[in-house]
N, C-alpha and C positions, 0 to 999 in steps of 0.2 A: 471212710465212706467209699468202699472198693464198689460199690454195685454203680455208682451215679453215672460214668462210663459206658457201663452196660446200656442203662437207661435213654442215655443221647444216642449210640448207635441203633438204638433199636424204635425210638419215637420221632415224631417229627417236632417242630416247635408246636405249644396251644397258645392258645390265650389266656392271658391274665383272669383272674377273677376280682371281684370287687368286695371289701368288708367294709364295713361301717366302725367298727371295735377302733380303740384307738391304739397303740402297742410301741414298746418301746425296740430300738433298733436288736437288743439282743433275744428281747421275747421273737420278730418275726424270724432271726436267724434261726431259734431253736423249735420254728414252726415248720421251716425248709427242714432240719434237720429228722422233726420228725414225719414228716412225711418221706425223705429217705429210708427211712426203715420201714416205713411199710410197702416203697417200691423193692426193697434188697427183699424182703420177707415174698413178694409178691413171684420176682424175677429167680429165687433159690428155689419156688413151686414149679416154673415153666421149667428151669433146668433138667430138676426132680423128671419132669415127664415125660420130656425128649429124651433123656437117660433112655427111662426105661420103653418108650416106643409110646407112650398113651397121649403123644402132644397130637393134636389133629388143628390145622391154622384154618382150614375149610369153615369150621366150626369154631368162630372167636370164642379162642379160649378165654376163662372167667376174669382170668390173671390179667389177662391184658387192658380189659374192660378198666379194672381196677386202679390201675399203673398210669393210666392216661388220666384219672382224674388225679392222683397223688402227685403226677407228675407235673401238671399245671399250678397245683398250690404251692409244689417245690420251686416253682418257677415263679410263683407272685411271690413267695415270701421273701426270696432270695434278693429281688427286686426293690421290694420298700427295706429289705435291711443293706443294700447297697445302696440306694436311692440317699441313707441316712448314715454314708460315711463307712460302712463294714466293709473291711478290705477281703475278708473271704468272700463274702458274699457276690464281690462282684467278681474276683475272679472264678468262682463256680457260673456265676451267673453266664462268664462269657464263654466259659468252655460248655454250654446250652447251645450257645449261638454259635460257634467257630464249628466250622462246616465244609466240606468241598466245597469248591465251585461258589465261593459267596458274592452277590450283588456288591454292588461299594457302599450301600446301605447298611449291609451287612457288616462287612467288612469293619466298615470306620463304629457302628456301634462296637464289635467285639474288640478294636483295637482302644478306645476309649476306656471300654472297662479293664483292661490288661493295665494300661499306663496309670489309670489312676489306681490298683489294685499297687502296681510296682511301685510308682510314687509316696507311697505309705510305707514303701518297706518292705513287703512281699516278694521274696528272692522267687519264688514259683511264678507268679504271674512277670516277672523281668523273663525268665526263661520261655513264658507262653508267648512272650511279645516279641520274642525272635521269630520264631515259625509263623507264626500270623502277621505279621507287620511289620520287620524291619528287613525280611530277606531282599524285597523287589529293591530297599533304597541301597542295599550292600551290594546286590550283583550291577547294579548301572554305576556304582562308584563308592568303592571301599572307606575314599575320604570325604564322604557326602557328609556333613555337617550334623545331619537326622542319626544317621548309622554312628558318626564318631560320639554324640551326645548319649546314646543310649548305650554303646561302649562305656562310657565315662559310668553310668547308673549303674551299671554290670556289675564295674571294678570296685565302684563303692559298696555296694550291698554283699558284696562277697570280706569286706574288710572288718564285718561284724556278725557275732548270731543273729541269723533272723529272727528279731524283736517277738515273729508270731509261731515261734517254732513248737508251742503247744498243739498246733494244729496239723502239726507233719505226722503220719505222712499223709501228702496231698497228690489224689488221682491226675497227670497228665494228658493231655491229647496228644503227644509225640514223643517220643524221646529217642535223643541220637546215639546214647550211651547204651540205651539200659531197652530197647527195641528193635530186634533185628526183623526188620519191612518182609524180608524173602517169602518166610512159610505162611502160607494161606489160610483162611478158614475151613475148618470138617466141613464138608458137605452133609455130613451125617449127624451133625452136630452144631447147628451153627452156633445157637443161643449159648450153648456151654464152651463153645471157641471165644464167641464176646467175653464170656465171663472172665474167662482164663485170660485174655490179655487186656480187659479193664483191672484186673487183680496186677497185671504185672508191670502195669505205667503207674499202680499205686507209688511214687515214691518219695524216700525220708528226705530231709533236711540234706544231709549228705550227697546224695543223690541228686539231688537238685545243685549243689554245688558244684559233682564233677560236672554235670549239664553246663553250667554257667561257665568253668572252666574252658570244657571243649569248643563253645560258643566263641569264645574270646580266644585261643588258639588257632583255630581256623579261617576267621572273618576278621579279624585285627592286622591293620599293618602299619609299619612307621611311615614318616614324613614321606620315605620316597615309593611309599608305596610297594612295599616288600615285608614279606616275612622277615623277622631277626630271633635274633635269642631269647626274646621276653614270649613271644609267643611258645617256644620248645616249655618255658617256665609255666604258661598257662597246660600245655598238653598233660607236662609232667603231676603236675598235680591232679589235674581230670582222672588222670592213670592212678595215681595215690590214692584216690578216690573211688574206686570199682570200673572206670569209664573204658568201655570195649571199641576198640576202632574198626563200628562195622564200616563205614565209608571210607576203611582205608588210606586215610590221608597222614597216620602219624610219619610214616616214612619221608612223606613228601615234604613235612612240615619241617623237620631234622636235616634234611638235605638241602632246603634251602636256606633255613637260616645258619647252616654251616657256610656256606657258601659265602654268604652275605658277613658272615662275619658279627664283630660289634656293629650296632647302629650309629 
């Protein structure tokens, strides 16, 4: 589902629509689903046109008419098949709603559908629930009880395949590994700069591991509140993994748990 990325940066949230029909949790999942392909089919037209110069935004183009209703049904269906227990669904659901600058309305809805998404198993939404929810309680105190717990969830989900790895690979909102922040969007090109890096946060099962890896490398520390050797043992594997240290911290991470010694 490389396009659905595309589709959140480019719409704002709608509203819900209402059915009457009655459906089972997998029928409304594969109702979200199809309605992303006629957003990806829709959003592969704007590309097509900005390519070649025929995009005019003066003039709502057809596509996007189109994309706005797809993209509301993507958004109720998603909804009642999370509402009924689907752990993709809610973490698509929440990566809808995980946004700059979000209200704590906001906020605590998208962190609820991550936790209960990762609570079922979901190594992707454990990784979402870093970047949206657990930074603020790691930067006021590494050994905050919220941060060590969801540590503990990290270390377990990574001690198994993900149960839902049929479904990898799974579109991110951030990635530390596999996303370098620096280079900007074409001005000449926006919609096909979206594309190109909703395509490149698409990532596998693997992928998401080194992510969890370098998560728990960086933000992990022992009793005394320090980096040691078990975190070099999270980096090294992130590294094993494809994990790029654009934030530059393996160095730092290696020299202090040298330093620190055994724990």
């Amino acid at each position: 589902m490389k396009f659905i990325l595309v589709c959140i940066l480019l719409f704002i949230a709608l509203p819900s629509m209402a059915h009457g029909q009655t459906l089972t949790i997998d029928d409304y999942f594969q109702r979200a689903q199809d309605a992303a392909d006629q957003i990806k089919r829709n959003a592969d037209e704007l590309v097509r046109l900005e390519a070649s110069g025929e995009l005019d935004f003066k003039n709502k183009p057809e596509q996007i008419g189109n994309m706005e209703g797809d993209l509301e049904a993507f958004k109720y269906n998603l909804k009642m098949a999370s509402d009924g227990g689907h752990p993709i669904a809610s973490y698509l659901l929440a990566n809808t709603l995980s946004k700059p600058g979000p209200t704590e309305q906001q906020r605590r809805e998208t962190c609820e559908l991550y936790e209960k998404a990762m609570d079922q198993g979901f190594l992707a939404a454990a990784v979402a629930y870093f970047h949206r929810c657990d930074q603020d309680s790691m930067k006021s105190d590494r050994r905050d009880a919220g941060h060590l717990k969801y540590l503990q969830t990290l270390e377990e989900l990574l001690q198994e395949p993900d149960i839902f790895a049929d479904f990898y690979p799974m579109p991110a909102k951030r990635a530390l590994c596999f996303q370098d922040l620096q280079p900007g969007l074409s001005k000449e090109r926006v919609i096909g700069s979206l594309q190109a890096r909703a395509v490149a946060l698409m990532l596998t099962e693997d992928q998401y591991r080194a992510e969890a890896n370098y998560i728990l490398a960086m933000s992990r520390v022992n009793e005394s509140g320090r980096l040691d050797r078990q975190n070099v043992v999270y980096l090294d594997k992130a590294e094993a993994l494809g994990c790029h240290d654009f934030m530059g911290i393996s160095a730092r991470i290696r020299s202090e748990a040298k330093s620190v010694g055994k724990p």
